[in-house]
PADREN-384434 format. One line per 4 residues: number of its first residue (from 0); for each residue x, z, y of N, C-alpha, C, CB. Coordinates in nm, 4 decimals, decimal comma. Glycine has a CB too. Layout:
NUM = X/Z/Y/X/Z/Y/X/Z/Y/X/Z/Y  ... .
% end
This chain:
0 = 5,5239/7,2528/11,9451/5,3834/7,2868/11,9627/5,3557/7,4234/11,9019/5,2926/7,1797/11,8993  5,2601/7,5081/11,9861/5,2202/7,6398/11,9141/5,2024/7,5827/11,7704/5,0729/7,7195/11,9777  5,1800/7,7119/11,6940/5,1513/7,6348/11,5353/5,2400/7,5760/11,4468/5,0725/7,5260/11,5428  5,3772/7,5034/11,5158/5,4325/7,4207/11,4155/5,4957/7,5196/11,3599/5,5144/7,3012/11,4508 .
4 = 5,6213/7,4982/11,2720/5,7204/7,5497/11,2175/5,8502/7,5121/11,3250/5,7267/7,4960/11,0678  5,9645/7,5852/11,2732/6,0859/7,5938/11,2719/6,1252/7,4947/11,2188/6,1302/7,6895/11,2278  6,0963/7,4938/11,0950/6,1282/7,3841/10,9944/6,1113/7,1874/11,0595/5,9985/7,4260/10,8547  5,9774/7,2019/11,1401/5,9469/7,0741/11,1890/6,0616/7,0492/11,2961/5,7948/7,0666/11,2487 .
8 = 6,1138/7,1141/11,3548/6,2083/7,1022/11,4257/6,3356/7,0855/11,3754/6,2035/7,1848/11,4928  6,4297/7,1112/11,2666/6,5008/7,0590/11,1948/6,5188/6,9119/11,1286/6,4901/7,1289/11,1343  6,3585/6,9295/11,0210/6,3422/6,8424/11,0086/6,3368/6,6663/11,0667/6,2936/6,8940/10,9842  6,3056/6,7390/11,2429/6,3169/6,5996/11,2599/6,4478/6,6119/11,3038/6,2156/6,5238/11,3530 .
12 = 6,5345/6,6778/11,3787/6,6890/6,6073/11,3874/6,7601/6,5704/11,3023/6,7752/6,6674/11,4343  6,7232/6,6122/11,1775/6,8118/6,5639/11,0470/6,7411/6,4066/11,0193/6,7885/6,6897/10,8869  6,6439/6,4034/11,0720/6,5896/6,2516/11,0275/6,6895/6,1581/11,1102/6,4075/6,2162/11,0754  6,6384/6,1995/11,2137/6,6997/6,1308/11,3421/6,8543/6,0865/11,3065/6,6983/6,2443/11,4804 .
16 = 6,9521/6,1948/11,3397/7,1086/6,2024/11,3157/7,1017/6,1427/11,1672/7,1862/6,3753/11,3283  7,0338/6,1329/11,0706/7,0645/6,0810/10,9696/7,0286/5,9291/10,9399/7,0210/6,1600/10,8901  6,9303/5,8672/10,9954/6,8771/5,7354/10,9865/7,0166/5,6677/11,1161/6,6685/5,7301/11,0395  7,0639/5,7681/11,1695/7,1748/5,6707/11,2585/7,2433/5,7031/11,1920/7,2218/5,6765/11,4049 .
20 = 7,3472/5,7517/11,0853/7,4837/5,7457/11,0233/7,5535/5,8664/11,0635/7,5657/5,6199/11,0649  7,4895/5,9276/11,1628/7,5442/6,0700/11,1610/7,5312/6,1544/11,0540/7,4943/6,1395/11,2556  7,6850/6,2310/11,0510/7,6601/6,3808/11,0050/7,6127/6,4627/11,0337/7,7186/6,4384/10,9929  7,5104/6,5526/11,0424/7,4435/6,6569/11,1145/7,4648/6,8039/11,0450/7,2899/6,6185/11,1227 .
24 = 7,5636/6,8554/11,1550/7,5998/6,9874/11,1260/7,5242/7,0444/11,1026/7,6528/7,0492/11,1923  7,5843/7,1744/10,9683/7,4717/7,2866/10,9728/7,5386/7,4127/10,9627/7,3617/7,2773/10,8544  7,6909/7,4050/10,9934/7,7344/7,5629/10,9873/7,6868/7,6181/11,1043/7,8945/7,5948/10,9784  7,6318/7,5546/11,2369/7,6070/7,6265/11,3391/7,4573/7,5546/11,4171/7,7493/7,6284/11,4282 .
28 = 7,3479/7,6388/11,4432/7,2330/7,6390/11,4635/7,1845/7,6299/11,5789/7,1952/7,7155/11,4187  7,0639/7,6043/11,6533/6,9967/7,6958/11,8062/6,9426/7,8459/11,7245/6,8105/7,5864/11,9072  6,8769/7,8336/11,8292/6,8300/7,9984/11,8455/6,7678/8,0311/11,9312/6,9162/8,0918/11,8594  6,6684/8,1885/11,9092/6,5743/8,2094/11,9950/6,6665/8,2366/12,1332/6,4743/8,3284/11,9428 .
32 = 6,5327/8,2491/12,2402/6,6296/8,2974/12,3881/6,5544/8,4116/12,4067/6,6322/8,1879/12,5476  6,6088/8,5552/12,4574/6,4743/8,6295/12,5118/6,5484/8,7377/12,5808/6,3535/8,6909/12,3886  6,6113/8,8082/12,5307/6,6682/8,9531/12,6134/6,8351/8,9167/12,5967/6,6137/9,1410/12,5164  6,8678/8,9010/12,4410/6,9722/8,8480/12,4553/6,9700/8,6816/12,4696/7,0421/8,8990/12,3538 .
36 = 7,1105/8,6226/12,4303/7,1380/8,4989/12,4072/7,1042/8,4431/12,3105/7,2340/8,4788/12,4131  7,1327/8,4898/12,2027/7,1133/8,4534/12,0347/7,0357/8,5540/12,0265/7,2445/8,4534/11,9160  6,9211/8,4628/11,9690/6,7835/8,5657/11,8719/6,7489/8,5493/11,7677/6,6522/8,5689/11,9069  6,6709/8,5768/11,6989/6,5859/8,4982/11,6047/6,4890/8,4278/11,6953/6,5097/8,5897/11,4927 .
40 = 6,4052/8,3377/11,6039/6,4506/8,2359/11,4992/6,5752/8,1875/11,4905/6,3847/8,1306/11,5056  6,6247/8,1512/11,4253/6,7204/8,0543/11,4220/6,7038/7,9201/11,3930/6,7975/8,0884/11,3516  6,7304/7,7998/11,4124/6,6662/7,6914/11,4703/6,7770/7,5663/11,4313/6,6365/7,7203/11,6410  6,7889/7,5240/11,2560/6,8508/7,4593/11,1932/6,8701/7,3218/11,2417/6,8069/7,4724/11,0890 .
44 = 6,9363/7,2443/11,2672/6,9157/7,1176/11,2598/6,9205/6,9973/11,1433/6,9825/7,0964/11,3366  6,8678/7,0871/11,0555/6,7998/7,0098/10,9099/6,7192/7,1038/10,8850/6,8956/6,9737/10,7671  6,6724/7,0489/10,7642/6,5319/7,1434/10,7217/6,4306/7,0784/10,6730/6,4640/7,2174/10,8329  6,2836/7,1646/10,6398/6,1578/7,0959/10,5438/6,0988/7,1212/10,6313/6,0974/7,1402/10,3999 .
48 = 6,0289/7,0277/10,6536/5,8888/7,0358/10,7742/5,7771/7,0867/10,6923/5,8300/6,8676/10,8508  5,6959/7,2032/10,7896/5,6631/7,2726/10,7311/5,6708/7,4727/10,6754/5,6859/7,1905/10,6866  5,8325/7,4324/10,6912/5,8665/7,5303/10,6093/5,9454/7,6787/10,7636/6,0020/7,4373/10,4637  5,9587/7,7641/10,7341/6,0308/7,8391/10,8229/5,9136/7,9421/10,9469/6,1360/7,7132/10,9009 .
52 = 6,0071/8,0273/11,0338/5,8932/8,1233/11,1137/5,8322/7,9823/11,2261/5,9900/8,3002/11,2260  5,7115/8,0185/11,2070/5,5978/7,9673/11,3053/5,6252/7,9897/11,4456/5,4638/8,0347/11,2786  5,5873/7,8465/11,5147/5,6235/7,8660/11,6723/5,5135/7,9137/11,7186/5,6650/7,7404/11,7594  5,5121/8,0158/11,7924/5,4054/8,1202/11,8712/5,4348/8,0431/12,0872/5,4956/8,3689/11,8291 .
56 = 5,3083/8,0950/12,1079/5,3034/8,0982/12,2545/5,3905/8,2276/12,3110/5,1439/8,1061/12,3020  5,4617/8,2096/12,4164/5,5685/8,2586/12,4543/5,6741/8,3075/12,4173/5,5507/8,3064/12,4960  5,6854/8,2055/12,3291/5,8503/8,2065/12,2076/5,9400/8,0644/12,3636/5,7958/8,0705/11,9171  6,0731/8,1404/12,3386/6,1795/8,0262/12,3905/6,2811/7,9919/12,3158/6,2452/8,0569/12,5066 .
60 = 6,2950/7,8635/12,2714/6,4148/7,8441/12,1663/6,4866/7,8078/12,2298/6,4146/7,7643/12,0551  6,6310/7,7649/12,1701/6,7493/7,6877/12,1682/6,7343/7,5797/12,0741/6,8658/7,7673/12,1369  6,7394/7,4294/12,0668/6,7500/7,3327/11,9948/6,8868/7,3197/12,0006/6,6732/7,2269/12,0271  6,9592/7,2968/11,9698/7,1184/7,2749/11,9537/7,1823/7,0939/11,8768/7,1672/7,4258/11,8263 .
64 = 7,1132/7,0172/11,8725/7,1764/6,9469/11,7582/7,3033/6,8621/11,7472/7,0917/6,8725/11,7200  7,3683/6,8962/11,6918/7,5163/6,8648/11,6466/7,5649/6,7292/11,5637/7,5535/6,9791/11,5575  7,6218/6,5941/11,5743/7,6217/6,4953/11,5220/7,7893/6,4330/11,5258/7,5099/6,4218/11,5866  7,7958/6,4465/11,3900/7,9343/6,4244/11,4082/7,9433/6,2365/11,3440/8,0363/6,5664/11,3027 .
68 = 8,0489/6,2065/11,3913/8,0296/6,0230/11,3506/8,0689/6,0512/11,2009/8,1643/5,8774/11,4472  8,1566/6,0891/11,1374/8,1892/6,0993/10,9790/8,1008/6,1841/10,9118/8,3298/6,1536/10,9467  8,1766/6,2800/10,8140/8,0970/6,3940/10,7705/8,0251/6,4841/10,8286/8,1520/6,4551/10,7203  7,9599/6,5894/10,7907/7,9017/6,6714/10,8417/7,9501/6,8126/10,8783/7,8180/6,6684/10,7798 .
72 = 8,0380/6,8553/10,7987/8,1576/6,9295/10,7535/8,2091/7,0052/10,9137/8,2870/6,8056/10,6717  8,2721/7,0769/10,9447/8,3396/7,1671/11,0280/8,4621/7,2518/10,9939/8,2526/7,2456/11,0627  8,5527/7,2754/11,0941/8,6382/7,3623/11,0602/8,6585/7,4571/11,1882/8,7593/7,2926/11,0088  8,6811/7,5762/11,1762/8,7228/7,6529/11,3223/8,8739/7,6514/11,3121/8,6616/7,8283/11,3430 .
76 = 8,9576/7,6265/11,4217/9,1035/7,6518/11,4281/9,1449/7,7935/11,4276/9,1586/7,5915/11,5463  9,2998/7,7661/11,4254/9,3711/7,9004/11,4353/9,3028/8,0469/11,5532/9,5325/7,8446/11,4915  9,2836/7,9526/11,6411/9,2212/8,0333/11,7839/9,0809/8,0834/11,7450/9,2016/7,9211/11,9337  9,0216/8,0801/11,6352/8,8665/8,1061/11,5718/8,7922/8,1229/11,6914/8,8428/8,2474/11,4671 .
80 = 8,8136/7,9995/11,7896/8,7313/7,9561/11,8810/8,6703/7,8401/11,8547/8,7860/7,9492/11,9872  8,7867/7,7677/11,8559/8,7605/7,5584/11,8277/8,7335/7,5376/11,7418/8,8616/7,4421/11,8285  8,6085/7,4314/11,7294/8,5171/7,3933/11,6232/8,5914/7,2464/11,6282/8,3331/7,4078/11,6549  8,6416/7,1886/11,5161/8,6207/7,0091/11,5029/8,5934/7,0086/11,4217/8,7085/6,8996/11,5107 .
84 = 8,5274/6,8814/11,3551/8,5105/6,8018/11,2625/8,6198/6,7905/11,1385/8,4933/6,6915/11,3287  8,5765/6,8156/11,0342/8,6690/6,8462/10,8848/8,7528/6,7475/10,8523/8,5845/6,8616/10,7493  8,6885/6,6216/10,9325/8,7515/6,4743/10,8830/8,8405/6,4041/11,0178/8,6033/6,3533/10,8326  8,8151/6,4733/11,0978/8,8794/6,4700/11,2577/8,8209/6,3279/11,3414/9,0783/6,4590/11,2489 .
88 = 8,7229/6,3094/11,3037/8,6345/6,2188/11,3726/8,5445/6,2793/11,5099/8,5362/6,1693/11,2588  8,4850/6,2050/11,5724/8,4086/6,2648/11,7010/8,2666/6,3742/11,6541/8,3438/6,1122/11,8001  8,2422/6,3944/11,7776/8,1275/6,5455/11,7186/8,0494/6,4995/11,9090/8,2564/6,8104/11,6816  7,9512/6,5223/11,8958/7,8705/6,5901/11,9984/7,7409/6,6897/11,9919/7,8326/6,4943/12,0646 .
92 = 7,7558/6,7609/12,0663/7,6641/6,8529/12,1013/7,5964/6,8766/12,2282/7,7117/6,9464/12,0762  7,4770/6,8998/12,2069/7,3788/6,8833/12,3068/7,2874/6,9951/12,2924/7,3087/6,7520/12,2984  7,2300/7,0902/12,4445/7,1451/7,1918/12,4080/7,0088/7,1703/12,5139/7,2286/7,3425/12,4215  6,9246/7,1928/12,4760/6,7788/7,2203/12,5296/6,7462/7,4141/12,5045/6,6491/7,0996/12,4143 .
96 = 6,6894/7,4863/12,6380/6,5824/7,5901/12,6079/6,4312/7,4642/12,6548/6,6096/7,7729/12,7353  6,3631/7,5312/12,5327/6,2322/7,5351/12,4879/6,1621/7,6187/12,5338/6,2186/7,5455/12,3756  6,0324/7,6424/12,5769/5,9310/7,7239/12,6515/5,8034/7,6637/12,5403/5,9158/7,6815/12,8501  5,7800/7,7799/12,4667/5,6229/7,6984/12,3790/5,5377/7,7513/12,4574/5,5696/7,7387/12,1979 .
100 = 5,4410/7,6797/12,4876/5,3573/7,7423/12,5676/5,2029/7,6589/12,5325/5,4194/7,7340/12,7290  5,0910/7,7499/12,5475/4,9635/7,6715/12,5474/4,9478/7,5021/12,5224/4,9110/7,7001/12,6795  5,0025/7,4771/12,6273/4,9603/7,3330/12,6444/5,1089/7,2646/12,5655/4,9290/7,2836/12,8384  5,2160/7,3174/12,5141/5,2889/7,2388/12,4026/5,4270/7,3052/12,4651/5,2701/7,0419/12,3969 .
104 = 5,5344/7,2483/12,4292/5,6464/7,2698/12,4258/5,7023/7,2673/12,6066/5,7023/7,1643/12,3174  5,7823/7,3650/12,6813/5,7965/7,2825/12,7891/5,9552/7,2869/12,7820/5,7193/7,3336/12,9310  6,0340/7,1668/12,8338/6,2058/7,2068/12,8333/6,2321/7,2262/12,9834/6,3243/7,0688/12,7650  6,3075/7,3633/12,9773/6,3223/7,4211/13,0627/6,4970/7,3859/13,1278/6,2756/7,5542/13,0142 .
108 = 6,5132/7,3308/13,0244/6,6642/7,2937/13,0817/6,7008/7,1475/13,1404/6,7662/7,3123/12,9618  6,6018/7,0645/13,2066/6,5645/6,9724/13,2546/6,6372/6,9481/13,4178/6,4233/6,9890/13,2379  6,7447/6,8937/13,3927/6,8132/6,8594/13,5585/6,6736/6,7726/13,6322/6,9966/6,7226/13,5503  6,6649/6,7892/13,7412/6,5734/6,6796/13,8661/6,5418/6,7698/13,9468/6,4214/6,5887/13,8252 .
% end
């Protein structure tokens, strides 16, 4: 929603991934969308609600949130491409763009 924080958006995936037993990564984030790929904000998936840059009307984020079944932990391999899990348990990741707009949030990355 215009108005909220950054922070409210963390905040709640860390609730979420955490009231289920997930680990919820935090070496790697979303992010704004606009000219490039990666912008600012940057767009934690933990955090204080409340806290962080304010969502404005015609801001587009990246939500990213990351849930690994063990720890929370990460490692990149030799190839400093591949991301797994520190404890070698499962991981998923999932992305949404965000459109804030007037009337609230719209997701723009919506298959139908």
């Amino acid at each position: 929603q215009p108005g909220a924080r950054v922070g409210d958006i963390g905040a709640a995936v860390q609730a979420y991934g955490e009231s289920r037993g997930y680990g919820v990564v935090r070496e790697f984030v979303g992010h704004g969308v606009g000219r490039f790929l990666h912008e600012d904000p940057q767009v934690p998936n933990y955090g204080q609600a409340g806290m962080g840059p304010l969502l404005r009307v015609g801001m587009c984020i990246a939500i990213e949130p990351m849930f690994n079944l063990g720890d929370r932990k990460t490692r990149i391999l030799d190839d400093q491409w591949t991301v797994i899990t520190a404890d070698g348990k499962l991981s998923a990741h999932f992305e949404h763009s965000i459109a804030i707009t007037e009337d609230g949030p719209e997701i723009l990355t919506v298959h139908g």
